[in-house]
DOBAGU-111352 format. One record per residue (C-alpha): residue number from 1; x, y, z. Coordinates in steps of 0.001 Angstrom, whole numbers, plus 500000, padded with zeros to 6 digits. Layout:
+-----+--------+--------+--------+
:   n :      X :      Y :      Z :
+-----+--------+--------+--------+
: NUM :      X :      Y :      Z :
...
+-----+--------+--------+--------+
END
This chain:
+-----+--------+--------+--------+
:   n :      X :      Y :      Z :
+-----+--------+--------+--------+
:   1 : 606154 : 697089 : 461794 :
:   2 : 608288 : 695127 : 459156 :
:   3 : 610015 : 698391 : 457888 :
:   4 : 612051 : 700844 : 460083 :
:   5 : 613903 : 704175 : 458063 :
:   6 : 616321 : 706699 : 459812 :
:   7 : 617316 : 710124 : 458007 :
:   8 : 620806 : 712158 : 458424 :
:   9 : 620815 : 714076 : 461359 :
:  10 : 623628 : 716205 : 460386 :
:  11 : 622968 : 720167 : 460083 :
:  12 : 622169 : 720658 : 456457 :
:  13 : 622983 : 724663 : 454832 :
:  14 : 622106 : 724988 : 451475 :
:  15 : 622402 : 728082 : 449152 :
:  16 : 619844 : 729209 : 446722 :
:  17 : 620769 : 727942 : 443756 :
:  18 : 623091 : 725509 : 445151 :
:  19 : 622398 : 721952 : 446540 :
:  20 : 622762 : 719726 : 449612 :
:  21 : 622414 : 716018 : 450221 :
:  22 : 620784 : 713738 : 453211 :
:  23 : 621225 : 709862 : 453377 :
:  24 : 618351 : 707686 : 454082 :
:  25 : 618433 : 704200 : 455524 :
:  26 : 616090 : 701965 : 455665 :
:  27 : 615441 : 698303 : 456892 :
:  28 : 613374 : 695340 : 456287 :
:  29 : 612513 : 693475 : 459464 :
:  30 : 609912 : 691697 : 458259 :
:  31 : 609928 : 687806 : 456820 :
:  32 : 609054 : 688816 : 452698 :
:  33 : 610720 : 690510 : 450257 :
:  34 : 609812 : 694379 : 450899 :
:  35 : 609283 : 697783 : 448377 :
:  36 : 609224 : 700922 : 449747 :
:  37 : 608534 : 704209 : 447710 :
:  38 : 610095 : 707365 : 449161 :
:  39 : 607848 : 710834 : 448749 :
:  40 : 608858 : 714299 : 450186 :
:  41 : 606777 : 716353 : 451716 :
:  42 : 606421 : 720129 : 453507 :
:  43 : 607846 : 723766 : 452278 :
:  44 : 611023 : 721771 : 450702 :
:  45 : 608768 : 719109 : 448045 :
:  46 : 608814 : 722077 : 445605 :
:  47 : 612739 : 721402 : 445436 :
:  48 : 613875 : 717761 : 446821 :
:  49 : 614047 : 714537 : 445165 :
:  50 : 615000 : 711058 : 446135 :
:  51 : 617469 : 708942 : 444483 :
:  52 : 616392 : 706338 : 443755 :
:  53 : 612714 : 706726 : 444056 :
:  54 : 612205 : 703100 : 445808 :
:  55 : 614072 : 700238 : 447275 :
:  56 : 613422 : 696620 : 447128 :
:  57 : 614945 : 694528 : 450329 :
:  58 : 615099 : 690812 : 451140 :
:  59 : 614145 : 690218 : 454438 :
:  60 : 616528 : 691293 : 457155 :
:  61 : 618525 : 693493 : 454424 :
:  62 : 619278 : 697345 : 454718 :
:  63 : 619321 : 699822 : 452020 :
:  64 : 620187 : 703454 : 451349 :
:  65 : 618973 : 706334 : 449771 :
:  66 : 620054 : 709975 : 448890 :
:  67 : 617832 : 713318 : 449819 :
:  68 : 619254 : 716052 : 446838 :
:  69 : 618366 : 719535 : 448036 :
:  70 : 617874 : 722115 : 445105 :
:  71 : 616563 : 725420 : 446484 :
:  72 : 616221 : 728014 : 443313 :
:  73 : 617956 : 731020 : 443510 :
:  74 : 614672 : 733253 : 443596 :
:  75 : 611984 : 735053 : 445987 :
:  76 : 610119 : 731757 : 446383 :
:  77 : 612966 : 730226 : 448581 :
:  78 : 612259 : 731518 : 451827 :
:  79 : 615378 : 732103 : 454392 :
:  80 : 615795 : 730654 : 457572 :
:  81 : 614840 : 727106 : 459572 :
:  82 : 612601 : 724789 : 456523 :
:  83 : 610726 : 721986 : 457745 :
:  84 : 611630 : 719006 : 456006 :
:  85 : 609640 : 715627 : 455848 :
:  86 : 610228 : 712543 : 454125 :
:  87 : 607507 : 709444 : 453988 :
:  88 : 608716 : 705759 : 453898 :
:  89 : 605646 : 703739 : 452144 :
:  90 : 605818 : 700283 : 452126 :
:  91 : 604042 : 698629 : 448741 :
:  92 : 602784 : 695109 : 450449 :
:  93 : 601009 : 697126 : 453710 :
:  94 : 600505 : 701084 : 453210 :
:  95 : 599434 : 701462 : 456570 :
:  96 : 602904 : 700946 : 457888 :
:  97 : 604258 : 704078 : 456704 :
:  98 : 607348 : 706016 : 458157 :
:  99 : 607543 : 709691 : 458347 :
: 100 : 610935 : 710578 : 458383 :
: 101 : 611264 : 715058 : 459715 :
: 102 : 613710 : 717365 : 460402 :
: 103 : 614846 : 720685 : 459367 :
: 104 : 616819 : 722861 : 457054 :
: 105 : 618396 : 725922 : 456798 :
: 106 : 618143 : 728036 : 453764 :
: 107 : 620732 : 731014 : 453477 :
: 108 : 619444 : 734352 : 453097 :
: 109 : 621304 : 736331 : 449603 :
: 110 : 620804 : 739612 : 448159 :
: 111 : 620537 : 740069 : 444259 :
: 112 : 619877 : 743469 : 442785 :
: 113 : 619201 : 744784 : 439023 :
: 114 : 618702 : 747800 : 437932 :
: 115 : 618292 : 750084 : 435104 :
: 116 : 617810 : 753796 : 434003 :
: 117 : 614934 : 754845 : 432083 :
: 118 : 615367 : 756927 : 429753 :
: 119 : 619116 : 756642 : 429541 :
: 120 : 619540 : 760079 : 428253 :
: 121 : 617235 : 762994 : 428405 :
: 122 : 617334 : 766070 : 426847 :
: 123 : 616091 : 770268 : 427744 :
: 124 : 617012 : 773548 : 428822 :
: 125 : 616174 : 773443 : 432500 :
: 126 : 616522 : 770200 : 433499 :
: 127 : 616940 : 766366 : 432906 :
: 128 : 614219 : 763504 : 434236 :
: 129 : 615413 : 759633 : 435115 :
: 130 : 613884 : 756857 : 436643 :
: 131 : 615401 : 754653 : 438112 :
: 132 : 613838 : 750922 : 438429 :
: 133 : 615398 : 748810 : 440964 :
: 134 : 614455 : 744709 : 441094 :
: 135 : 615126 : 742876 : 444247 :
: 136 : 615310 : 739135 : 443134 :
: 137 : 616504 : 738036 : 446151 :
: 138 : 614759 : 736053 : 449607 :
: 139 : 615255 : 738498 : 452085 :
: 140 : 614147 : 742712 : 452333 :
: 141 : 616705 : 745121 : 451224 :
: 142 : 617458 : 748673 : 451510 :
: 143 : 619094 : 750343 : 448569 :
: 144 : 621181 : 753485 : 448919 :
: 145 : 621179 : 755542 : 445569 :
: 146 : 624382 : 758093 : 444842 :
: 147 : 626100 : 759956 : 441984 :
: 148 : 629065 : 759274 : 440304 :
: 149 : 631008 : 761174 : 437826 :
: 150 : 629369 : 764519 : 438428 :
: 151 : 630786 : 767965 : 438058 :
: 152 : 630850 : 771080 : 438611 :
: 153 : 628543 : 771590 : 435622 :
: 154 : 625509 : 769468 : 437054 :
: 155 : 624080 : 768561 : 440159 :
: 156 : 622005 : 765351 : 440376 :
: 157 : 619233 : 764642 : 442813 :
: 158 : 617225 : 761854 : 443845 :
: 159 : 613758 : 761291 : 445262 :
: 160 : 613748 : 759249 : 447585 :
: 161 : 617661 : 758391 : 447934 :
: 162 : 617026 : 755392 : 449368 :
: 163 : 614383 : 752109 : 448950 :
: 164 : 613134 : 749452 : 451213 :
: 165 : 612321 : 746312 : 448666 :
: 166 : 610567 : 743480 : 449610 :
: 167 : 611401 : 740279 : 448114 :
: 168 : 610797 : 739411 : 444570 :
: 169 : 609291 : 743091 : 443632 :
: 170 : 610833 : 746137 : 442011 :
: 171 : 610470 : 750243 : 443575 :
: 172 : 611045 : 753441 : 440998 :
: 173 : 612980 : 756551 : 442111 :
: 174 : 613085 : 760007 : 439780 :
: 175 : 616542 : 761517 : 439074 :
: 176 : 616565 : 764932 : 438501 :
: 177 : 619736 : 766233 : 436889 :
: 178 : 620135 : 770139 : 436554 :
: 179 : 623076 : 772507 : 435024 :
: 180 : 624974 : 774777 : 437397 :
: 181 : 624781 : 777303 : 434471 :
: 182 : 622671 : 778250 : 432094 :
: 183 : 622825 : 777804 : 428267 :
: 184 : 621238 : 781032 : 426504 :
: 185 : 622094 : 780293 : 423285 :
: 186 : 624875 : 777782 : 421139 :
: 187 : 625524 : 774382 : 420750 :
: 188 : 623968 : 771705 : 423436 :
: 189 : 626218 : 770664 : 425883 :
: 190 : 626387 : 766860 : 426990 :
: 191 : 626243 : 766159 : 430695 :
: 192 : 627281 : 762387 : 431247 :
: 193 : 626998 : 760721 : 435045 :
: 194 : 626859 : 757266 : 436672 :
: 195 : 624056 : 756377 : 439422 :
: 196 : 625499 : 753872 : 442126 :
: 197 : 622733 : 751539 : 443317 :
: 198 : 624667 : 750089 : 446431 :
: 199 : 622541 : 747562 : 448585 :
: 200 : 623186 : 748188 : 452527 :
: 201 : 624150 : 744731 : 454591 :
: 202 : 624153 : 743888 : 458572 :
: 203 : 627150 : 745097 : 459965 :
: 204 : 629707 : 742309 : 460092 :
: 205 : 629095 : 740840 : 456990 :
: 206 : 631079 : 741679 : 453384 :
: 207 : 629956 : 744461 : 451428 :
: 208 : 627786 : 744357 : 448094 :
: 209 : 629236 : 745557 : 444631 :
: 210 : 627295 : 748505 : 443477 :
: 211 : 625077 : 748144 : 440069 :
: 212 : 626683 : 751260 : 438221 :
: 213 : 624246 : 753127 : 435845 :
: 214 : 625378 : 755429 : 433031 :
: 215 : 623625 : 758349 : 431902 :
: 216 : 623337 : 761207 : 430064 :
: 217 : 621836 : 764834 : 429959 :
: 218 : 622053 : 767132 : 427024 :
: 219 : 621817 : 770674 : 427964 :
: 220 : 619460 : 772733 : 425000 :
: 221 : 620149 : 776528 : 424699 :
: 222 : 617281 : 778062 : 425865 :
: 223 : 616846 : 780540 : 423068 :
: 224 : 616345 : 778285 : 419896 :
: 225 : 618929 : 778903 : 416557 :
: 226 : 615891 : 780498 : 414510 :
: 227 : 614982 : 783395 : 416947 :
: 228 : 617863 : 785394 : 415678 :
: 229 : 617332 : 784489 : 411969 :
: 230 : 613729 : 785260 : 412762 :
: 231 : 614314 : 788479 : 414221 :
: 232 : 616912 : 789856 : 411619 :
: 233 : 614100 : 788729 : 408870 :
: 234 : 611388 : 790716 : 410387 :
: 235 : 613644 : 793951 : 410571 :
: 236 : 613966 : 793460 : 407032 :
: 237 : 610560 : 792753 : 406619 :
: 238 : 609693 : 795694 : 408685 :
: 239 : 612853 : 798324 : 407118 :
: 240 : 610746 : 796794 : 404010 :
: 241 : 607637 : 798208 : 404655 :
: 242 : 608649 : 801809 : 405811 :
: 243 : 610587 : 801939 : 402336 :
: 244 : 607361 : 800936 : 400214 :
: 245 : 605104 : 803944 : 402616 :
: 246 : 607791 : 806835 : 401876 :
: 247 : 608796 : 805389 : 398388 :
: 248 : 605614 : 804702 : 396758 :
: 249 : 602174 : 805157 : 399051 :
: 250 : 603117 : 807916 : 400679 :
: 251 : 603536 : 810466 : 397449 :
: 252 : 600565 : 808722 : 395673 :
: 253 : 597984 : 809569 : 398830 :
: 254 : 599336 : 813191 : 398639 :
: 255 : 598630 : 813314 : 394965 :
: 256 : 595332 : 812231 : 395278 :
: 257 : 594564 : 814930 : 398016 :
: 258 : 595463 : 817546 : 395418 :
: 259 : 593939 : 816059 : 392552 :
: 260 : 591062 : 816667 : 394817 :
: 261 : 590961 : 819680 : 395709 :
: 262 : 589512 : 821768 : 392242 :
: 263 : 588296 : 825184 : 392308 :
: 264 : 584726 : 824598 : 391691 :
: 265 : 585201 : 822277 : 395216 :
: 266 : 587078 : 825837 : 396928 :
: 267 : 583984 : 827672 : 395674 :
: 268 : 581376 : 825341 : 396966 :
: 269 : 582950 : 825506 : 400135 :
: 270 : 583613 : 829414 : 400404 :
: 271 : 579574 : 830329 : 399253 :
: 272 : 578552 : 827445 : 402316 :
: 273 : 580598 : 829353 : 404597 :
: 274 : 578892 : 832840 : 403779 :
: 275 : 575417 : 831431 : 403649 :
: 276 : 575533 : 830137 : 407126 :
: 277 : 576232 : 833067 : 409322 :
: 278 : 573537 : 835150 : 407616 :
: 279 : 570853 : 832388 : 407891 :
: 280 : 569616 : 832540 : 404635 :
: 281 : 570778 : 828939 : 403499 :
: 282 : 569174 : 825916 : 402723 :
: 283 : 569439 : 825298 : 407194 :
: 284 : 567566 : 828627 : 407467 :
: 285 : 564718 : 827923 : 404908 :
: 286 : 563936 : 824973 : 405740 :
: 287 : 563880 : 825875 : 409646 :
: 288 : 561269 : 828970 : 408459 :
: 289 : 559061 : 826459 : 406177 :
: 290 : 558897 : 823487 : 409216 :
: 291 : 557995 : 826617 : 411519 :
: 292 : 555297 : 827786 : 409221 :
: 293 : 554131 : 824271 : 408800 :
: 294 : 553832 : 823909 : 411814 :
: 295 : 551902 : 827160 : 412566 :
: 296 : 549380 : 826566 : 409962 :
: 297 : 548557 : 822670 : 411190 :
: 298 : 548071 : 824047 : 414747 :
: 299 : 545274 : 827039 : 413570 :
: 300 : 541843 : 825449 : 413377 :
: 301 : 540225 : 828335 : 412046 :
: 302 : 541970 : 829723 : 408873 :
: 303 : 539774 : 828048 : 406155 :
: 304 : 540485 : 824796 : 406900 :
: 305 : 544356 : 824943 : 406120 :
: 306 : 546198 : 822573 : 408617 :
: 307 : 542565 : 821291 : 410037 :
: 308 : 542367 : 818260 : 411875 :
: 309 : 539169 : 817657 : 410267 :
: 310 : 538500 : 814714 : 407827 :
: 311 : 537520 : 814573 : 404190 :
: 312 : 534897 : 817352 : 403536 :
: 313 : 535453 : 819217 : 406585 :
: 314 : 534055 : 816952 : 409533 :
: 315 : 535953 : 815915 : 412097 :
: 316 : 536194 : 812017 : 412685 :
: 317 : 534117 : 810204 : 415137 :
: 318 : 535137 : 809186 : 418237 :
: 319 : 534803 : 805002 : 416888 :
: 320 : 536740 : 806012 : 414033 :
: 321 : 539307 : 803173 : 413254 :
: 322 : 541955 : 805232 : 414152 :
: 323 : 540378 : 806056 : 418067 :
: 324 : 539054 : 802309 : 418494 :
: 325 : 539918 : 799714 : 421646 :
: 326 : 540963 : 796262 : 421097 :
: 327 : 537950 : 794026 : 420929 :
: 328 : 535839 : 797244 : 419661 :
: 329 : 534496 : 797128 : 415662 :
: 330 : 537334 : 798314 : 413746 :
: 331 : 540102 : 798037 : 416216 :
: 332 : 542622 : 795236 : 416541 :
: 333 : 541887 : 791793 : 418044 :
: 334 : 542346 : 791321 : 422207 :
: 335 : 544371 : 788037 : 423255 :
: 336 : 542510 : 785819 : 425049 :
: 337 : 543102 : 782442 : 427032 :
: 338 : 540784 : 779983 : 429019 :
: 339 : 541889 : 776583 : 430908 :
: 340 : 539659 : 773745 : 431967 :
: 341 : 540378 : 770549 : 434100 :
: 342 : 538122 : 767506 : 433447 :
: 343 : 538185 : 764223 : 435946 :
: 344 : 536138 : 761294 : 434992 :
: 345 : 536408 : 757705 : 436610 :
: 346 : 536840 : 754268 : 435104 :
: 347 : 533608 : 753057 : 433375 :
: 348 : 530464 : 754848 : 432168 :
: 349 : 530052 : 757454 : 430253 :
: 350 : 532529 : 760578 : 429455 :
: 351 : 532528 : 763685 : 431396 :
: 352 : 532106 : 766805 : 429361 :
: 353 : 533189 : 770613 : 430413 :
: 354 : 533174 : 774038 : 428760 :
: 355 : 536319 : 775676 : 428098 :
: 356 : 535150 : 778898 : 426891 :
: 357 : 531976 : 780302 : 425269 :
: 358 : 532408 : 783429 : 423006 :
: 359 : 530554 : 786256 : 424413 :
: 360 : 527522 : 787719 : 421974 :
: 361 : 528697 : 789995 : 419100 :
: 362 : 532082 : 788909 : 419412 :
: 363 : 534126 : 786351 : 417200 :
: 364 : 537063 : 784346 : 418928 :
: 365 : 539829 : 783286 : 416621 :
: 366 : 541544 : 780039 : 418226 :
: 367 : 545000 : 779868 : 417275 :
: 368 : 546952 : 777359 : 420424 :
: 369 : 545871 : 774412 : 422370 :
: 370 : 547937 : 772474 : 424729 :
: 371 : 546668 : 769187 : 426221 :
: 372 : 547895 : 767683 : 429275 :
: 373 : 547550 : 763782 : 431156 :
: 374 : 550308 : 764096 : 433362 :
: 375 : 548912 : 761061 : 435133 :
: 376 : 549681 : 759172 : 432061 :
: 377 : 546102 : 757988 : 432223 :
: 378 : 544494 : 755380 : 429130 :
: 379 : 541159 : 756678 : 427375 :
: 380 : 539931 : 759163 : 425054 :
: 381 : 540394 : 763239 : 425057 :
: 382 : 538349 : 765020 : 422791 :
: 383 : 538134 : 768650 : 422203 :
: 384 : 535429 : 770197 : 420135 :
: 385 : 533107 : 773487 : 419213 :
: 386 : 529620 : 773835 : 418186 :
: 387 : 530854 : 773502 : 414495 :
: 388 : 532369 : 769347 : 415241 :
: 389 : 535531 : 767843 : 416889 :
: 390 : 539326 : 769595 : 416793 :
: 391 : 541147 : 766860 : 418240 :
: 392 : 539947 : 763566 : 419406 :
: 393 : 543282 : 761780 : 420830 :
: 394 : 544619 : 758543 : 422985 :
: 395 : 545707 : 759498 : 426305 :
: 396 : 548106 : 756935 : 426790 :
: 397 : 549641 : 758608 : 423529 :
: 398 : 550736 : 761662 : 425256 :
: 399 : 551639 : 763224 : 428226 :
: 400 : 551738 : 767106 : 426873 :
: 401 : 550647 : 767871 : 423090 :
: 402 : 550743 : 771187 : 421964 :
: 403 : 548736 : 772256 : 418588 :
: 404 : 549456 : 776139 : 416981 :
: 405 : 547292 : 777100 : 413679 :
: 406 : 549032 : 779184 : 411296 :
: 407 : 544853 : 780278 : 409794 :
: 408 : 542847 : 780478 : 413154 :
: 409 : 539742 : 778292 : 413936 :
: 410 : 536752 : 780859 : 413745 :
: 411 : 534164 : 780311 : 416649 :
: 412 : 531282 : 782667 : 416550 :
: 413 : 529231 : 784364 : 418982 :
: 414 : 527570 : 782478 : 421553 :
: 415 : 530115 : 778877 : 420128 :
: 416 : 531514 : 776695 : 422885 :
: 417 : 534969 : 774860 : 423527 :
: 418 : 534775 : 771693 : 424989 :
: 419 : 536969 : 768950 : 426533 :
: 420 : 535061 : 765802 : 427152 :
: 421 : 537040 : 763233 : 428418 :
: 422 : 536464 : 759064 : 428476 :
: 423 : 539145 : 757265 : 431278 :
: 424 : 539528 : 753608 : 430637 :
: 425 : 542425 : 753158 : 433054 :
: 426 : 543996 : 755112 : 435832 :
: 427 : 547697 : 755970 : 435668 :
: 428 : 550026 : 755859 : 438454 :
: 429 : 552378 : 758884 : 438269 :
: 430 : 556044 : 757869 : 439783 :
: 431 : 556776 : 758523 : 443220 :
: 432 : 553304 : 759529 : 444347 :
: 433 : 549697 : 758387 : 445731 :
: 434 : 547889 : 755938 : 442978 :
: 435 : 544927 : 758620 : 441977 :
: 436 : 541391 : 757563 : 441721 :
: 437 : 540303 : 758719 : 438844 :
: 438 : 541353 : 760554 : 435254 :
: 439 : 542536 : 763784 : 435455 :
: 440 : 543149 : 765892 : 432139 :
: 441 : 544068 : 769772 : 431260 :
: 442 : 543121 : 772170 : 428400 :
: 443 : 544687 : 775326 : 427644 :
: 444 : 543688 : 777010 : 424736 :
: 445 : 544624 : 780607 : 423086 :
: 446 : 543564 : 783473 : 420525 :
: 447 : 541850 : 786981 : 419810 :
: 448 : 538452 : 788216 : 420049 :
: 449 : 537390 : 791209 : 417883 :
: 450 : 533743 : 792394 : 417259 :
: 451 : 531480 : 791348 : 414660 :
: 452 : 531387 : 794148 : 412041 :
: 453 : 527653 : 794596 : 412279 :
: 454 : 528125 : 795296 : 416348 :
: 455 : 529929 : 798410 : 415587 :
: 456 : 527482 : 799636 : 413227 :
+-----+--------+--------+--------+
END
């Protein structure tokens, strides 16, 4: 090896934002002139330099150069034992390169900010803080919080009263600051403090200055200034009102009652008051005349006065309108409701089904029809009577279809309802066994009455 390098072996202690020095020697052993670039490696590359960057020896000649050690004064400059290496390249033969290692020591500091936020706070229980502490220092730290300045008129609190920070981040504590006493009404009083934020050291070693907060609290009465202004205006608006009633409403509602009462009213009342006792007032006659009424509607027999018979004497007939069933000539329409299921398979034909046939003598007055594929099948759905098709639909248009008709479709004696139904393509419902075939619903709804010439 033509080049040989030796570093400082001194102890090296630098400070954080201070700076250190090594010397570097190096000689050229070799028979040609010799270049040799210097590079720093490890934890300390971030903050070392060489001065100067390279040397150029003559054979046999020695040469020196400077390590500078800059650690920053921040959380990224770790305390403690820092490896340290140094690499000796040679230009003319790279594979001849010295690595130059050692160590060194980085002191450990403490630097705390803090601040207060908000300042000042303000209301008539209590006061809120925060206070944000920012350890910008390389080692953990505890922080012990206190109060300075207070009286006898506050007491200040903290939660927690003391922080363990880590390195390079920031922790939050609430200050709670209360009065002894408390302020009903008046003029706010002002509360001011100071919060120590002392950091706690190792035994043995010097004491940190405190970061000194100032703060303030303003104590609010707790009744506002308006309440009293606003209670003294509604007694006046209140001594107001009871004037107005006694001054003015009160003697116009007691003229009115008089103006009311007239002698032709005193007379009314006094011949009510005699007719009732006696019975023979309007109660009393028209008691007698519903009694006789009713006497003469129950007797049959007295010349046909109060009969139950119809025009010309007869009675009615027991299929009189008035007598008659639902479904019966000349009574009111019966509901009525049929359902039908059709299946049909893929190909061929469609399969047809009754619904409902009107019975004979009767009329059926369709009015609802709900359709259902809940298979979500593809194909036709038709629905029809002996008079032509009602619906002919898609199925893959629906899955429930509901129709109502305001004027009902008239189906007559002996008519049928059918569903006839043409599957083109299976569906498969979610979650369940593909079917094998088409399966559709029909529901329909009305009233049946008689024909009129069945009743006669």
């Amino acid at each position: 090896m033509s080049v040989s390098a030796s570093l400082d072996e001194s102890s090296v202690t630098v400070e954080p934002g201070g700076e250190a020095e090594l010397a570097v020697r190096v000689l050229n052993s070799g028979t040609i002139v010799e270049e040799c670039r210097f590079e720093v490696v490890g934890p300390c590359a971030d903050w070392a330099t060489v001065e100067p960057e390279s040397l150029s020896l003559y054979p046999g000649a020695t040469g020196n150069a400077t390590v500078r050690l800059r650690p920053p004064r921040n959380s990224q400059a770790a305390p403690g034992e820092t490896p340290l290496g140094l690499r000796v390249v040679p230009t003319t033969d790279g594979s001849e390169t010295v690595v130059l290692e050692r160590s060194v020591t980085v002191r450990p500091f403490t630097e705390v900010t803090s601040d207060l936020v908000p300042p000042g706070s303000h209301g008539a229980w209590r006061g809120r803080h925060k206070v944000a502490v920012d350890s910008r220092g390389n080692t953990p730290v505890t922080i012990a919080l206190s109060a300075r300045g207070a009286t006898e008129r506050s007491r200040l609190a903290f939660e927690p009263a003391e922080l363990e920070i880590p390195p390079g981040q920031a922790k939050f504590a609430t200050l709670t600051v209360r009065p002894a006493k408390r302020l009903w009404r008046g003029t706010p009083l002002t509360h001011s403090f100071q919060v120590a934020v002392t950091p706690r050291v190792p035994e043995g070693q010097d004491p940190y200055e405190p970061v000194v907060l100032d703060g303030s609290y303003e104590q609010q009465a707790i009744l506002p200034r308006w309440l009293p202004r606003a209670l003294v205006a509604a007694v006046l608006v209140a001594g107001a009102l009871v004037g107005l009633w006694y001054a003015v409403l009160r003697p116009t509602v007691r003229s009115a009652a008089r103006e009311a009462v007239t002698p032709e009213v005193v007379e009314s009342a006094a011949q009510q008051g005699k007719a009732t006792p006696n019975g023979g007032g309007r109660n009393g006659q028209d008691q007698g005349q519903d009694q006789g009424q009713g006497q003469g509607q129950g007797n049959t027999g007295d010349g046909g006065k109060g009969s139950t018979a119809g025009p010309g004497g007869a009675s009615p007939s027991p299929g009189a309108a008035g007598n008659a069933k639902p479904g019966e000539p000349g009574g009111p329409a019966a509901p009525e409701s049929a359902r039908v299921q059709v299946k049909d398979a893929v190909g061929g034909g469609d399969t047809r089904r009754t619904a409902y046939t009107v019975p004979s003598g009767k009329t059926f007055e369709l009015t609802d029809i709900v359709v259902q594929n809940p298979q979500g099948d593809a194909g036709t759905l038709v629905v029809s009577t002996g008079d032509g098709q009602l619906l002919n639909l898609a199925l893959e248009n629906f899955r429930d279809s509901d129709y109502h008709f305001v004027t009902p479709i008239q189906v007559r004696a002996g008519g049928r309802i059918t569903l006839a139904v043409s599957c083109r393509q299976v569906g498969k419902p979610v979650k369940a066994p593909a079917p094998s075939q088409c399966s559709e619903s029909l529901f329909l709804g009305g009233k049946i009455s008689a024909n009129a010439e069945a009743g006669g």
